[in-house]
N, CA, C and O atoms as a GROMACS GRO file, in nm:
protein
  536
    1UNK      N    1  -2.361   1.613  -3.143
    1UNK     CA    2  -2.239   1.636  -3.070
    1UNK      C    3  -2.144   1.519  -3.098
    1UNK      O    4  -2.152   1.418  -3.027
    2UNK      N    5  -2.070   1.527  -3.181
    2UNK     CA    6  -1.966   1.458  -3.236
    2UNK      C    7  -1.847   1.454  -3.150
    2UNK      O    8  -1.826   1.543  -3.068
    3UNK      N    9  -1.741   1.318  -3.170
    3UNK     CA   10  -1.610   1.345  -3.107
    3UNK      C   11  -1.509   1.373  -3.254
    3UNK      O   12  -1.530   1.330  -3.367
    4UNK      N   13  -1.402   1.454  -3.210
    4UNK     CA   14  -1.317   1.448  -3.339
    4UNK      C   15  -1.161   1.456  -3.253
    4UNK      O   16  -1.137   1.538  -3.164
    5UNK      N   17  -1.072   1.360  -3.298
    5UNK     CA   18  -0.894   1.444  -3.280
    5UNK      C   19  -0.937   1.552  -3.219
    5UNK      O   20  -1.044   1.613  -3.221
    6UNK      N   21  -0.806   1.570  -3.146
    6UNK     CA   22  -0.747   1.701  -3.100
    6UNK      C   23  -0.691   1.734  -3.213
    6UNK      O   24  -0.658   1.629  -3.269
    7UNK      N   25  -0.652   1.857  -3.300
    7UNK     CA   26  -0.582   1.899  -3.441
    7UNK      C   27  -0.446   1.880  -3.374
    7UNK      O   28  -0.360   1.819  -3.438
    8UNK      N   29  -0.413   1.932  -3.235
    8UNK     CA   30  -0.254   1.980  -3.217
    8UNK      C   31  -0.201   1.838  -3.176
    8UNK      O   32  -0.088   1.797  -3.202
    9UNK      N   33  -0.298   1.767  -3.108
    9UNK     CA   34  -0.150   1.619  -3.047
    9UNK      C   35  -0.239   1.510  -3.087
    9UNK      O   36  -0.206   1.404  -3.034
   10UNK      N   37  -0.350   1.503  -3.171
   10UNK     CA   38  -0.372   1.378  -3.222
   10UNK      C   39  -0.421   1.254  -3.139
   10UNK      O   40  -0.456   1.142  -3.174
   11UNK      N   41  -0.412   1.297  -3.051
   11UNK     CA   42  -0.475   1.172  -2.939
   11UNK      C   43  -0.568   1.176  -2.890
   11UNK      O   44  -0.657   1.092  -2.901
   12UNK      N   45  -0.571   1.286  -2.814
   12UNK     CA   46  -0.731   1.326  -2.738
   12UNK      C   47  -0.864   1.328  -2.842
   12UNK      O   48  -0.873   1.375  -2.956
   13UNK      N   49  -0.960   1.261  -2.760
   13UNK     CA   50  -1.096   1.302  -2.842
   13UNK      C   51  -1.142   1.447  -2.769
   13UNK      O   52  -1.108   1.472  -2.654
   14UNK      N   53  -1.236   1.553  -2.861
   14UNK     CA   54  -1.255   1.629  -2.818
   14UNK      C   55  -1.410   1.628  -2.907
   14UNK      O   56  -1.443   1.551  -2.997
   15UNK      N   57  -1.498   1.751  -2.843
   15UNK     CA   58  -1.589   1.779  -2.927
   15UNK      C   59  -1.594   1.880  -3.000
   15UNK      O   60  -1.521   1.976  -2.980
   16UNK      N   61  -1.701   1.872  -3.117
   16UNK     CA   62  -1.688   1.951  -3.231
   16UNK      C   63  -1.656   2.085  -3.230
   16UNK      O   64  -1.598   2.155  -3.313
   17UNK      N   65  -1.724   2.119  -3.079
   17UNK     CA   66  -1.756   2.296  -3.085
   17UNK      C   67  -1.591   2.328  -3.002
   17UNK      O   68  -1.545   2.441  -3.016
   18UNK      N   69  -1.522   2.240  -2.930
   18UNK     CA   70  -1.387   2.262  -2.856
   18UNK      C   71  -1.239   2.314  -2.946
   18UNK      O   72  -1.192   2.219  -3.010
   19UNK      N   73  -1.196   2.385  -2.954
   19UNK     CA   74  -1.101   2.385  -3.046
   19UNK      C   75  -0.948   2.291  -2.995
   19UNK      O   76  -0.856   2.257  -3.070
   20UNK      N   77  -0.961   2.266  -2.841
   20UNK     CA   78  -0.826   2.162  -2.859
   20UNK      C   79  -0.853   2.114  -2.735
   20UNK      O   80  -0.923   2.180  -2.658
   21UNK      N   81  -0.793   1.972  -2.694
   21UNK     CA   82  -0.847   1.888  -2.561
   21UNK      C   83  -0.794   1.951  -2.420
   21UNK      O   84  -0.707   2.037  -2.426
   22UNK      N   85  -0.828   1.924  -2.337
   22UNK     CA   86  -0.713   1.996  -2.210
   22UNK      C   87  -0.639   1.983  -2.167
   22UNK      O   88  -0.597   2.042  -2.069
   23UNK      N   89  -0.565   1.846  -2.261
   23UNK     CA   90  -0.420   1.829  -2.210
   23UNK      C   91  -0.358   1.937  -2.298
   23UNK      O   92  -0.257   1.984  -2.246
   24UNK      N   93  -0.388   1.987  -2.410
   24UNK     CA   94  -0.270   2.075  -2.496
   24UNK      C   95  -0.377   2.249  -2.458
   24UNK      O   96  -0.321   2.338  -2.523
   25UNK      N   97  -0.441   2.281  -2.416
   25UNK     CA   98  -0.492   2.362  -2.326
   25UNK      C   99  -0.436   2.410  -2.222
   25UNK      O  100  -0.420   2.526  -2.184
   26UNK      N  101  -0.407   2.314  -2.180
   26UNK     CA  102  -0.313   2.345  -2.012
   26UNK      C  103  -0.153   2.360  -2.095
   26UNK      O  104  -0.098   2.467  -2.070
   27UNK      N  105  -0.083   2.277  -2.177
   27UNK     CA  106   0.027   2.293  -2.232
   27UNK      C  107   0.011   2.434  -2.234
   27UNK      O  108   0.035   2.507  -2.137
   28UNK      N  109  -0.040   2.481  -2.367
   28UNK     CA  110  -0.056   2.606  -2.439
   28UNK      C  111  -0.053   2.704  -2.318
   28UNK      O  112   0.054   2.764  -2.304
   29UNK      N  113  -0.202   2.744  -2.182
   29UNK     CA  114  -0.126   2.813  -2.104
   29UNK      C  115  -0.001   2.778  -2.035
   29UNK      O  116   0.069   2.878  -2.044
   30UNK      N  117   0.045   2.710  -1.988
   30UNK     CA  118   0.193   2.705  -1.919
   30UNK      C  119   0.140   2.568  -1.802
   30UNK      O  120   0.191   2.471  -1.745
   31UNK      N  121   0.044   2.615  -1.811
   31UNK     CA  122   0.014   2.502  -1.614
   31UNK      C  123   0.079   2.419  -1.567
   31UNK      O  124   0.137   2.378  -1.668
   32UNK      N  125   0.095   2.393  -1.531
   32UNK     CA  126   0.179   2.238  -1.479
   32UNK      C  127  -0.018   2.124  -1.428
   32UNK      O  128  -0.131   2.146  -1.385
   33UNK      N  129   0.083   1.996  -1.484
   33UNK     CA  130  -0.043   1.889  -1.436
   33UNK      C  131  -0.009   1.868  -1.257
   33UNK      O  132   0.093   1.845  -1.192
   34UNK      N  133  -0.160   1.892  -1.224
   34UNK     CA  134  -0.218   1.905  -1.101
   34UNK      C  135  -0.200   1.724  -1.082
   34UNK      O  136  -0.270   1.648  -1.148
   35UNK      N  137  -0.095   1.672  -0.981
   35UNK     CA  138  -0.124   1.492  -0.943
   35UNK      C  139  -0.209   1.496  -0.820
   35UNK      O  140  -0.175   1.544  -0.712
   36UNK      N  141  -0.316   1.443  -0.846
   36UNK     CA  142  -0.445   1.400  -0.805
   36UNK      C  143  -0.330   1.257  -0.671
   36UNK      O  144  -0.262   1.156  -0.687
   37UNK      N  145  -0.372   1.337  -0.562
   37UNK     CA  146  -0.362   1.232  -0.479
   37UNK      C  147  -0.417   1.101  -0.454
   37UNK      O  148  -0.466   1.162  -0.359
   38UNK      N  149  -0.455   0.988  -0.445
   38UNK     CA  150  -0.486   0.884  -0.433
   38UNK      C  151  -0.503   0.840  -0.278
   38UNK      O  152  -0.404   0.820  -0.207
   39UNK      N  153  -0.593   0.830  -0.245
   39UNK     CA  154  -0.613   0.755  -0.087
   39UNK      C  155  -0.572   0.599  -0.083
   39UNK      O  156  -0.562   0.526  -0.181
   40UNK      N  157  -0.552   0.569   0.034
   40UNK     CA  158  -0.514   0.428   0.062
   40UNK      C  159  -0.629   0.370   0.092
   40UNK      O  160  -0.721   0.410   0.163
   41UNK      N  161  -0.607   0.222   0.000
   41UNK     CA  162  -0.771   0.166  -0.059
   41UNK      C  163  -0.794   0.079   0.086
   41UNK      O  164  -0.904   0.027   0.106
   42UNK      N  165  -0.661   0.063   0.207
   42UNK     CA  166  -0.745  -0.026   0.325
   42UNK      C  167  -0.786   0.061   0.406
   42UNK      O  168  -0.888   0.048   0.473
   43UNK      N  169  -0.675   0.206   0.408
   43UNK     CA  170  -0.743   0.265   0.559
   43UNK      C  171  -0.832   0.398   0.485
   43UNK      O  172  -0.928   0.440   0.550
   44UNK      N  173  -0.820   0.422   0.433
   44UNK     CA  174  -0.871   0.572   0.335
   44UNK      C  175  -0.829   0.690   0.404
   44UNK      O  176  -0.918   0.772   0.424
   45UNK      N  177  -0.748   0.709   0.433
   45UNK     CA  178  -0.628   0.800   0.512
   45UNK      C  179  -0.537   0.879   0.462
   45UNK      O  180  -0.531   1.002   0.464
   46UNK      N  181  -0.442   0.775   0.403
   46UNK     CA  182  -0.320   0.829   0.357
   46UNK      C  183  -0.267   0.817   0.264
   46UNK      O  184  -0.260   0.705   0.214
   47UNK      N  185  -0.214   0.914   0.208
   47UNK     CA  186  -0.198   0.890   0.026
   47UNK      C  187  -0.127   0.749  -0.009
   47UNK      O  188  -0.065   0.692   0.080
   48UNK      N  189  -0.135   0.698  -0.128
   48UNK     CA  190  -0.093   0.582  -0.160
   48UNK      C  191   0.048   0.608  -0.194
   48UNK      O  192   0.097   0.721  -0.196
   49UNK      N  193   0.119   0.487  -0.222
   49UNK     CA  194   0.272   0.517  -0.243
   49UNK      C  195   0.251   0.505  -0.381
   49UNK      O  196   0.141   0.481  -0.430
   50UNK      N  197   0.383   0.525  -0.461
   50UNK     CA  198   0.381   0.576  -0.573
   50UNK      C  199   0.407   0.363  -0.672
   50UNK      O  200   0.501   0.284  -0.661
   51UNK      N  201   0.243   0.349  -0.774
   51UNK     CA  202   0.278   0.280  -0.810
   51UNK      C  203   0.222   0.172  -0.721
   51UNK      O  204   0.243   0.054  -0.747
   52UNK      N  205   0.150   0.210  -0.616
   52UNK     CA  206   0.074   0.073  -0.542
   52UNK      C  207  -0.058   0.163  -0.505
   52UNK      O  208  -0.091   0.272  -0.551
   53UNK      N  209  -0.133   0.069  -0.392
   53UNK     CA  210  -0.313   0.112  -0.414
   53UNK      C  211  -0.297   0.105  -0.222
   53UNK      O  212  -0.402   0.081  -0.163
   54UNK      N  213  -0.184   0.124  -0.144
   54UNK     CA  214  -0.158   0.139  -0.015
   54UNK      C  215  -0.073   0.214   0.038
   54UNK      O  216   0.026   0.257  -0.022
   55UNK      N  217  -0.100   0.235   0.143
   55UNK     CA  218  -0.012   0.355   0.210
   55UNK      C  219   0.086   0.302   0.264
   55UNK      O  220   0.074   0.181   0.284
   56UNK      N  221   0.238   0.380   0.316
   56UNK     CA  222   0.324   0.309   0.364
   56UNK      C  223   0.276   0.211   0.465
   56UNK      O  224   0.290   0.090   0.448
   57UNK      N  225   0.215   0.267   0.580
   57UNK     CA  226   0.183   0.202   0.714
   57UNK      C  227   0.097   0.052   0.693
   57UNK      O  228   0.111  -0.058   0.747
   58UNK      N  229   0.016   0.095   0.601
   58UNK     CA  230  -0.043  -0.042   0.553
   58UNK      C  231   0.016  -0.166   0.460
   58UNK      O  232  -0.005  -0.284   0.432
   59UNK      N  233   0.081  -0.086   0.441
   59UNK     CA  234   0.196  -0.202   0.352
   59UNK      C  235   0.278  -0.294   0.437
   59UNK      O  236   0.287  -0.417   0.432
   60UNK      N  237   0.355  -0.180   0.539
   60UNK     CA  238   0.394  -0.286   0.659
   60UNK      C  239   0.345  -0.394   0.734
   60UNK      O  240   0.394  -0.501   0.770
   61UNK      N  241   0.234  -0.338   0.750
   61UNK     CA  242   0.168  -0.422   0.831
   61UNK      C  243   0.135  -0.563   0.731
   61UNK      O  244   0.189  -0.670   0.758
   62UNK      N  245   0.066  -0.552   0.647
   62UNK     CA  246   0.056  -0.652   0.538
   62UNK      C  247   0.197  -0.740   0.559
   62UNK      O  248   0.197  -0.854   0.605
   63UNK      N  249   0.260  -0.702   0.538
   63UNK     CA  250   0.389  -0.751   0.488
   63UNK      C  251   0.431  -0.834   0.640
   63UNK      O  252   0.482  -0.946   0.628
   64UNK      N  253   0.410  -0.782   0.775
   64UNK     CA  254   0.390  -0.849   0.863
   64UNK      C  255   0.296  -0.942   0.924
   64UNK      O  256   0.341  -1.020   1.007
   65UNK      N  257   0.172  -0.946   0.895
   65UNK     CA  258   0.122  -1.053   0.918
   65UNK      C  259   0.143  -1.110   0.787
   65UNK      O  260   0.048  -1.186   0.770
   66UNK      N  261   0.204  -1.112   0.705
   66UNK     CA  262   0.249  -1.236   0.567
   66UNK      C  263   0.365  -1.300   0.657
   66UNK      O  264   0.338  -1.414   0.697
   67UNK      N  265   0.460  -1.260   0.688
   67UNK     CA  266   0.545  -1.310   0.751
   67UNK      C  267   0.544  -1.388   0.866
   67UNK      O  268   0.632  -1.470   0.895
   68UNK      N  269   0.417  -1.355   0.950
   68UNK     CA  270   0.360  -1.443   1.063
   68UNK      C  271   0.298  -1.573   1.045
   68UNK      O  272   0.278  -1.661   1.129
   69UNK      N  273   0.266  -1.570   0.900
   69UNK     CA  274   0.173  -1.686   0.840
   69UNK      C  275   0.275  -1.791   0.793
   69UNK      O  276   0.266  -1.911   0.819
   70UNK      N  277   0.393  -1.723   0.706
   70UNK     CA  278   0.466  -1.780   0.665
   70UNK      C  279   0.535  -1.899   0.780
   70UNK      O  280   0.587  -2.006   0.750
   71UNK      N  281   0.514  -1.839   0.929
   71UNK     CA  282   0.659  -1.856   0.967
   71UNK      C  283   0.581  -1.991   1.034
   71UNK      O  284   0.650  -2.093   1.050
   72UNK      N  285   0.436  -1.993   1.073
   72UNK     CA  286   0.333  -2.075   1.116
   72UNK      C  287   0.322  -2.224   1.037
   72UNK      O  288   0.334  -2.342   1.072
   73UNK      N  289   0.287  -2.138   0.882
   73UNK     CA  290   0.292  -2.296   0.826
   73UNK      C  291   0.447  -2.322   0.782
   73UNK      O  292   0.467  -2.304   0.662
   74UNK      N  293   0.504  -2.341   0.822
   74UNK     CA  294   0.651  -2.351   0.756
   74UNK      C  295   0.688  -2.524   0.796
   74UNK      O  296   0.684  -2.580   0.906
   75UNK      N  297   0.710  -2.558   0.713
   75UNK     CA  298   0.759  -2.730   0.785
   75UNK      C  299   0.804  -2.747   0.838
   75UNK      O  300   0.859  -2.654   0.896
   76UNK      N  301   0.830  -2.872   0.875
   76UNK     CA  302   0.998  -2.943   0.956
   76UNK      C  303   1.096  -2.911   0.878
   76UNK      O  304   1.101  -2.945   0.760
   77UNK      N  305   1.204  -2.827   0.951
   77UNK     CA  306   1.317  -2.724   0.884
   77UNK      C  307   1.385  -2.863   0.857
   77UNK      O  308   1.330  -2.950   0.924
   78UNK      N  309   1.499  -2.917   0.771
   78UNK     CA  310   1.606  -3.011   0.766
   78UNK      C  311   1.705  -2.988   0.814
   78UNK      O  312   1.760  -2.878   0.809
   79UNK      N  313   1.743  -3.076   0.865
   79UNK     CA  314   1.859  -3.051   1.021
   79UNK      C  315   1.985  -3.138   0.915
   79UNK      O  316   1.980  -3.234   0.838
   80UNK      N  317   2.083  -3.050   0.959
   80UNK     CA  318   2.205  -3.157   0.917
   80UNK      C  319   2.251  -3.272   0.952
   80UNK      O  320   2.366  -3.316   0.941
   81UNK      N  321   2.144  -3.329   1.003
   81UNK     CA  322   2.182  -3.415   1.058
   81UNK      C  323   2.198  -3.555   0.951
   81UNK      O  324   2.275  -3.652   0.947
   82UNK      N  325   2.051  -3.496   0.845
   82UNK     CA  326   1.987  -3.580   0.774
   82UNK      C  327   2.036  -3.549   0.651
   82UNK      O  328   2.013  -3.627   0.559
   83UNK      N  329   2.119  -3.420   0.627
   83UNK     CA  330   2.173  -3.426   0.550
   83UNK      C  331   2.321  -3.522   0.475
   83UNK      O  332   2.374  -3.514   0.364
   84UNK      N  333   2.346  -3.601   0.583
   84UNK     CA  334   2.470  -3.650   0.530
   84UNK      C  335   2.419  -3.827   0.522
   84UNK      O  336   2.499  -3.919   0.509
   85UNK      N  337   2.260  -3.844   0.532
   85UNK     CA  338   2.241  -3.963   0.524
   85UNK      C  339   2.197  -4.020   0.360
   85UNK      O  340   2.168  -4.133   0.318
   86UNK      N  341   2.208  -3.875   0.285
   86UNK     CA  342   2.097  -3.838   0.147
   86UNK      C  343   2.265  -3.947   0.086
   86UNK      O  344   2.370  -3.981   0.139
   87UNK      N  345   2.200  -3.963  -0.049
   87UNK     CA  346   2.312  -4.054  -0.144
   87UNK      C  347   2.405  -3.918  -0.196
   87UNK      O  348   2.386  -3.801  -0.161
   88UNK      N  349   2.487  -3.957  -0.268
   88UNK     CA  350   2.601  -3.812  -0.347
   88UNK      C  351   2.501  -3.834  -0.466
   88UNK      O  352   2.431  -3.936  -0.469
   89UNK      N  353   2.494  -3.722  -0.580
   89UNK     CA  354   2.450  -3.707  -0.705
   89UNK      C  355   2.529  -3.794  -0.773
   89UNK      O  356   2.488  -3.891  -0.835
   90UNK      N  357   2.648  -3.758  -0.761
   90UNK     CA  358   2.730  -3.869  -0.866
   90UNK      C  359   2.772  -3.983  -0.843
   90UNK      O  360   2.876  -4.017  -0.899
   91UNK      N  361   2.720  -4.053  -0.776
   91UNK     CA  362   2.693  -4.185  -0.698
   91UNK      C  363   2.546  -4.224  -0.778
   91UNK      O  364   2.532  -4.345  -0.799
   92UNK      N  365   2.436  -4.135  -0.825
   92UNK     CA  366   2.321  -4.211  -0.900
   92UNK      C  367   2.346  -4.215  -1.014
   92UNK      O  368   2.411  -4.140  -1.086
   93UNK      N  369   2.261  -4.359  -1.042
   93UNK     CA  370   2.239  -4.362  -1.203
   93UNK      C  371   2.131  -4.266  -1.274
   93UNK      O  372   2.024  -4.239  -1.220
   94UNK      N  373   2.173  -4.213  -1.413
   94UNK     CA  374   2.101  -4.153  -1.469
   94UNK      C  375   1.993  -4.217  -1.543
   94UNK      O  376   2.029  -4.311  -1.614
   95UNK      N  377   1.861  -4.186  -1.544
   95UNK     CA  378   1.782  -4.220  -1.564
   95UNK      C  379   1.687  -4.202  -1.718
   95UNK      O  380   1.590  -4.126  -1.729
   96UNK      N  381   1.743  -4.294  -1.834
   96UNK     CA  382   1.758  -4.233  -1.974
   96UNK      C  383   1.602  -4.357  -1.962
   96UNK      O  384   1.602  -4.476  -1.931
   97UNK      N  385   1.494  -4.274  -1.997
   97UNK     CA  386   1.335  -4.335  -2.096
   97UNK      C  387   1.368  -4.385  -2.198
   97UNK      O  388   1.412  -4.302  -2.276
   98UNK      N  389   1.367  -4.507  -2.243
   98UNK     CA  390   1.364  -4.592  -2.375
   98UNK      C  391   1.242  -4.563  -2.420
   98UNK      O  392   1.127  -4.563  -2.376
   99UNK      N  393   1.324  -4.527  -2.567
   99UNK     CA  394   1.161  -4.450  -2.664
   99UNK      C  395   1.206  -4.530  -2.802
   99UNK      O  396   1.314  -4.522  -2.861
  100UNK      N  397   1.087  -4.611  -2.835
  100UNK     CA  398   1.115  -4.747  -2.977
  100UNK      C  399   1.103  -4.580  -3.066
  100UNK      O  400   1.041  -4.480  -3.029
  101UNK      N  401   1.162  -4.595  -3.155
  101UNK     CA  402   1.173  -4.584  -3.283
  101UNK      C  403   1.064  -4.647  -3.345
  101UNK      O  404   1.054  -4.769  -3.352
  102UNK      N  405   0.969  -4.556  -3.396
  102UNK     CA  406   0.848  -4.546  -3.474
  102UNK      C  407   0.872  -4.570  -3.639
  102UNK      O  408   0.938  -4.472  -3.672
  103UNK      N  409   0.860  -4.620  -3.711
  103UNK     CA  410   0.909  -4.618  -3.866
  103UNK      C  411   0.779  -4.545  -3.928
  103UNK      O  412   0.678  -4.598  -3.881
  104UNK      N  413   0.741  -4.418  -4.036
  104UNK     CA  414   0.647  -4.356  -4.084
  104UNK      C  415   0.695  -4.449  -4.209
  104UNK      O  416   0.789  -4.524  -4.237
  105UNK      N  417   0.541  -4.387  -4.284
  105UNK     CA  418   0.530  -4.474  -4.416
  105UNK      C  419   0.615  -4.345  -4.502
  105UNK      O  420   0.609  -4.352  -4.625
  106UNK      N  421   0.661  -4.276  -4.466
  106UNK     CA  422   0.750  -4.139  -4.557
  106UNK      C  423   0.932  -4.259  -4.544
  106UNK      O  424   0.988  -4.294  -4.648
  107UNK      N  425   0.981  -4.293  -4.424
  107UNK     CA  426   1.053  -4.336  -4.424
  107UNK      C  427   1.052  -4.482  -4.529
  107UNK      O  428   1.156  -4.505  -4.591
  108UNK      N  429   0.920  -4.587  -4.549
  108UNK     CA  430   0.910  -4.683  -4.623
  108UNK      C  431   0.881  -4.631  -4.761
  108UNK      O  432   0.858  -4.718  -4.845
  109UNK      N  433   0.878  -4.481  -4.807
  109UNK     CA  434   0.848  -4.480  -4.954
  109UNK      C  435   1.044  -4.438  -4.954
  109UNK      O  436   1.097  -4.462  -5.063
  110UNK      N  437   1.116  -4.394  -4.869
  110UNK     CA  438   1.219  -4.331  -4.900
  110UNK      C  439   1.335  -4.456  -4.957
  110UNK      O  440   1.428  -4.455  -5.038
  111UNK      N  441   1.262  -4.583  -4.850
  111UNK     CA  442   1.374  -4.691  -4.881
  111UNK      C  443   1.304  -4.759  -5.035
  111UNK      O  444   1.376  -4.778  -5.133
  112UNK      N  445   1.217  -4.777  -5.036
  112UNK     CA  446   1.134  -4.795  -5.151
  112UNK      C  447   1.245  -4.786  -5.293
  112UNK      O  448   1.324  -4.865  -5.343
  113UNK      N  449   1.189  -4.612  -5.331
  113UNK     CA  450   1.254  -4.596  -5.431
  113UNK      C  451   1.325  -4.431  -5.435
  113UNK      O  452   1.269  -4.321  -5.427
  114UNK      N  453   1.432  -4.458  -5.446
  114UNK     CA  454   1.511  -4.293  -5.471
  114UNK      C  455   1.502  -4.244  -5.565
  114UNK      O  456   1.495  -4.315  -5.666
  115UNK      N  457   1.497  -4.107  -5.576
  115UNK     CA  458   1.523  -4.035  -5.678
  115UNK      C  459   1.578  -4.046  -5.824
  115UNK      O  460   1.542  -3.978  -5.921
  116UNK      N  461   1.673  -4.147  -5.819
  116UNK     CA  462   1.704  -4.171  -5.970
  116UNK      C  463   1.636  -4.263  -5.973
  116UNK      O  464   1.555  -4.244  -6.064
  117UNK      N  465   1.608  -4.414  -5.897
  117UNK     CA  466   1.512  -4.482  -5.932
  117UNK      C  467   1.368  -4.415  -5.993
  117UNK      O  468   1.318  -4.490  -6.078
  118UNK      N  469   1.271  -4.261  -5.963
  118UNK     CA  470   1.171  -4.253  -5.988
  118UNK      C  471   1.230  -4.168  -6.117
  118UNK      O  472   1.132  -4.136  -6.184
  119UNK      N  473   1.307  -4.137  -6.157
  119UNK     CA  474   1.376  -4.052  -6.260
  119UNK      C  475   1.351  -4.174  -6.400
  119UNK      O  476   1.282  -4.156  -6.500
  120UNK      N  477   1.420  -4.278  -6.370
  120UNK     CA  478   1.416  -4.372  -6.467
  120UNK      C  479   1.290  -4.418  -6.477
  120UNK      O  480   1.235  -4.409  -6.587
  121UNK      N  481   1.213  -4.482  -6.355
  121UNK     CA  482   1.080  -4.500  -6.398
  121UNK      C  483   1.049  -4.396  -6.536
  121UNK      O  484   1.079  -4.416  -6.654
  122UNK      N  485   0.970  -4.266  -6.467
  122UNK     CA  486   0.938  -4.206  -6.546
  122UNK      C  487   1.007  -4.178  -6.732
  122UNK      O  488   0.951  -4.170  -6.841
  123UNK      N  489   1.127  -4.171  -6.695
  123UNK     CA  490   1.169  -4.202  -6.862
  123UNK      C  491   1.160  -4.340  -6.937
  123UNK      O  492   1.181  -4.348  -7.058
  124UNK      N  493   1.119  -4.470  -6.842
  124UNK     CA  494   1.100  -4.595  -6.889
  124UNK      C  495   0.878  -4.554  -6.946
  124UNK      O  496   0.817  -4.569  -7.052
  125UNK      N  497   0.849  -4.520  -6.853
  125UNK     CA  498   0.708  -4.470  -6.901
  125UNK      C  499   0.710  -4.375  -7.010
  125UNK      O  500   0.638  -4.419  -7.100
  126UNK      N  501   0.760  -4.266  -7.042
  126UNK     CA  502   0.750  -4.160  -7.124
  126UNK      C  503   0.863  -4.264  -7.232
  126UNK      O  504   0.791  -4.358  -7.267
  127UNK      N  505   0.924  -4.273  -7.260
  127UNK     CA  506   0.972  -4.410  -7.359
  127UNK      C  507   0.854  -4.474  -7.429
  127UNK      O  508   0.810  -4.443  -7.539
  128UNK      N  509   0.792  -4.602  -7.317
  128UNK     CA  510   0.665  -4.681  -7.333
  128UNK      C  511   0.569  -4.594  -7.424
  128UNK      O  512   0.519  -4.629  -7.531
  129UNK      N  513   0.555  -4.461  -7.352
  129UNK     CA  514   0.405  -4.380  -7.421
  129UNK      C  515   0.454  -4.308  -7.578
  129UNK      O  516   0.365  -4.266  -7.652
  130UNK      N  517   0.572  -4.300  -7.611
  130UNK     CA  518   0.643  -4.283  -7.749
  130UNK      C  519   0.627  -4.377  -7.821
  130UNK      O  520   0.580  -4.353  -7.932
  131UNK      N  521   0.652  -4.483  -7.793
  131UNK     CA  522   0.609  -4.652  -7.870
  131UNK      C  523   0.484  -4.658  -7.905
  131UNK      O  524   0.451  -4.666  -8.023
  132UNK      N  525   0.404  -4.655  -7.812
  132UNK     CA  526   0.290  -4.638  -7.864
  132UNK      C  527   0.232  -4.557  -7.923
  132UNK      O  528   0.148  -4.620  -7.988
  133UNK      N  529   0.219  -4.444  -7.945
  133UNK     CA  530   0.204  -4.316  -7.980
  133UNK      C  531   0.211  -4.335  -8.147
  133UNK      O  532   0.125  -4.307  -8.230
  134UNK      N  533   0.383  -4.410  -8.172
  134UNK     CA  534   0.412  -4.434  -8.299
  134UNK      C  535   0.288  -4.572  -8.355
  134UNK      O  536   0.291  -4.615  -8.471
   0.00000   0.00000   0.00000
């Protein structure tokens, strides 16, 4: 018992002896797809909303004791009072990290020797190896 393609939409696996999967089955007769309700995963009650795993009523509630928790740990609110004791922004200095300048040994071959300097080398060598040669 093999799986193979569906022949008509290419996606579905089907088996050997099936001639097409039941999504293009149900196409072919007319059906409309049957949506499978979903229960709500806290109370198992009431259908889920569309796109979550809870029902309205449970969502609220969630959403209210979040808000009860929130409101519990919440800090010392800042009072304006303390606001006008803070410095202005443009009253501070900006705060620039001094970073040394690293020198690589790419930068000490660059001061070294340039391009026409290694140009002439090499024709002062290939010169040299002609001299001798003769």
């Amino acid at each position: 018992m093999n799986l193979i393609k569906c022949p008509r939409c290419d996606l579905n696996y089907i088996r050997e002896d099936e001639k097409y999967c039941k999504v293009c089955l149900r196409e072919i007769k007319g059906e409309k797809q049957s949506d499978e309700m979903e229960l709500c995963s806290v109370c198992n009650e009431e259908p889920c909303l569309p796109g979550k795993d809870v029902c309205l009523f449970c969502l609220k509630e969630m959403n209210k004791s979040n808000n009860e928790e929130e409101t519990e740990e919440e800090a010392d609110p800042v009072s304006t009072n303390t606001i006008g004791d803070m410095d202005d922004v443009s009253g501070m200095d900006e705060i620039i990290p001094e970073v040394e300048e690293e020198s690589s040994e790419y930068d000490e071959i660059e001061q070294e020797m340039s391009l026409e300097d290694v140009r002439e080398d090499e024709e002062k060598d290939a010169d040299e190896e002609e001299e001798e040669d003769q």
